[in-house]
C-alpha positions as CSV (number, residue, x, y, z in Angstrom):
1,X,-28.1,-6.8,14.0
2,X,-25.3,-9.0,13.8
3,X,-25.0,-12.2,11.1
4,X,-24.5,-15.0,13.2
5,X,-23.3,-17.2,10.7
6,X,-20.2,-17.1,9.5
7,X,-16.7,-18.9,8.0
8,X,-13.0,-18.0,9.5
9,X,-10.0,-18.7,7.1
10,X,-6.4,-19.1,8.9
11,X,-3.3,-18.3,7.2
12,X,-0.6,-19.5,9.5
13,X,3.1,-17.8,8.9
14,X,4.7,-19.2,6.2
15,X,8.3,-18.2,4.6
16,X,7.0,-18.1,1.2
17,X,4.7,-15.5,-0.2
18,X,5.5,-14.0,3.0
19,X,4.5,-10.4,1.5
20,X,1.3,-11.7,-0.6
21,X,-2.1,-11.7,0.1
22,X,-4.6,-14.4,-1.1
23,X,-7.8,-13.5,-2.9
24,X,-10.9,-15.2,-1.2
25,X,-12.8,-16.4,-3.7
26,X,-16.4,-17.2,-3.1
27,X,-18.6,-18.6,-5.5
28,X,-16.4,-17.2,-8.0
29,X,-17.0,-13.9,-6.3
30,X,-14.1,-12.1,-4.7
31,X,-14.6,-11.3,-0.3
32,X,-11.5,-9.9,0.3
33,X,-8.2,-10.9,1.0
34,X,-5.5,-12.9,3.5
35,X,-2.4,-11.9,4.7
36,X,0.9,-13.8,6.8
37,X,-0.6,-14.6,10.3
38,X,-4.3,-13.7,10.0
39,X,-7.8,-14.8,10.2
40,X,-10.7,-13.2,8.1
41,X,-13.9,-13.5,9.2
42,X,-17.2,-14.2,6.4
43,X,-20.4,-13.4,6.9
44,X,-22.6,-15.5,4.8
45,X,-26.6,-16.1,4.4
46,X,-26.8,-20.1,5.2
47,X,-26.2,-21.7,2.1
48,X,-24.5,-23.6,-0.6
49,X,-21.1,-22.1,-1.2
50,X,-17.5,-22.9,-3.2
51,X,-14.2,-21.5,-1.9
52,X,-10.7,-21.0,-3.3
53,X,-7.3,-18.6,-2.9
54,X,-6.2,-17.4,-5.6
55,X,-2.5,-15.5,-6.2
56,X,-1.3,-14.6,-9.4
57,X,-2.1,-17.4,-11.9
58,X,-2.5,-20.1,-9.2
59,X,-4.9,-20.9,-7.0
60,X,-5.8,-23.2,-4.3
61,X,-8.4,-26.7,-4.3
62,X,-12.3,-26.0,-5.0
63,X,-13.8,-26.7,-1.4
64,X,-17.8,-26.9,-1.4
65,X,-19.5,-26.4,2.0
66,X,-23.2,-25.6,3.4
67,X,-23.4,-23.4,6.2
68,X,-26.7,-23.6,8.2
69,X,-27.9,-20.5,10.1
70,X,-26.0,-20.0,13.5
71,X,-23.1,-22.0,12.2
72,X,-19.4,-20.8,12.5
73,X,-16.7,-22.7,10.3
74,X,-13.3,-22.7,10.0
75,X,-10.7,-23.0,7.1
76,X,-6.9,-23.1,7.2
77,X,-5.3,-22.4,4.3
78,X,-1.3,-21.7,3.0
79,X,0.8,-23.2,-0.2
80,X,2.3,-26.5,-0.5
81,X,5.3,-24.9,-1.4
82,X,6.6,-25.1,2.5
83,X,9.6,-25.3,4.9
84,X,12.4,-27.3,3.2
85,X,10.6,-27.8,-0.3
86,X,11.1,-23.9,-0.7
87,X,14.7,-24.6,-1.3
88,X,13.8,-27.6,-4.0
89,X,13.5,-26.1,-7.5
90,X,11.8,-28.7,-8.8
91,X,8.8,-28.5,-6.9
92,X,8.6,-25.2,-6.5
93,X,8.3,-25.3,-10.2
94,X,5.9,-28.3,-10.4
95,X,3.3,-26.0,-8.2
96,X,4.3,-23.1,-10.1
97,X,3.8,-24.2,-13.6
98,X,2.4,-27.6,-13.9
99,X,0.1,-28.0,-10.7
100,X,-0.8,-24.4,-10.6
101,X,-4.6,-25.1,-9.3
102,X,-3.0,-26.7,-6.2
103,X,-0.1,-24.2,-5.4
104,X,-2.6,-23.3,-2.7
105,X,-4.5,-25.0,0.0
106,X,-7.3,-24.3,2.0
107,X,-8.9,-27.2,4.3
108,X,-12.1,-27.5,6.2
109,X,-11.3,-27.7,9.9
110,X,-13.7,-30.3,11.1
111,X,-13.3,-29.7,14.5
112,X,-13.7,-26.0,14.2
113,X,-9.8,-25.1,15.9
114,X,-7.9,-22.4,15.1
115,X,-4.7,-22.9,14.9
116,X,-2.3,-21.6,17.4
């Protein structure tokens, strides 16, 4: 039988960490990991839960969330480190080295879209 209940995490393309993965973290618990252009899909028994990405010695916001049996959410995530701030040294190493817990992202999408 099949869990119907469920998160989706989108990684859109992104220039940097092009070639990384992100560790899924799940109360604290690793479930796997995210790659450039993909969704990953959760199973989870309904529930309390934290999430957060992890990479190296950053990592991304704390997000708590319930999920209630039946229910299907979705999360995008990437790094803040994007499009022209990849060539700005400075915040590339504010993310880096000072704001390391927020070098990743991941977001509730409230709407439950994927992005396209």
């Amino acid at each position: 039988m099949q869990n119907n209940t469920y998160i989706e995490i989108i990684r859109p393309s992104e220039y940097v960490n092009y070639l990384r993965k992100y560790y899924i973290m799940i109360n604290d618990f690793n479930h796997g990991t995210i790659g450039i252009d993909e969704t990953v899909k959760v199973e989870l028994e309904p529930g309390d839960y934290e999430i957060y990405l992890k990479i190296d010695w950053c990592q991304s916001n704390h997000l708590k969330f319930t999920i209630h049996e039946g229910d299907r959410l979705i999360f995008n995530c990437g790094c803040m480190v994007q499009g022209k701030s990849i060539w700005n040294p400075l915040k590339l190493y504010y993310y880096t080295f000072i704001k390391k817990e927020e070098y990743l992202f991941i977001r509730r999408d409230e709407n439950n879209n994927k992005w396209e």
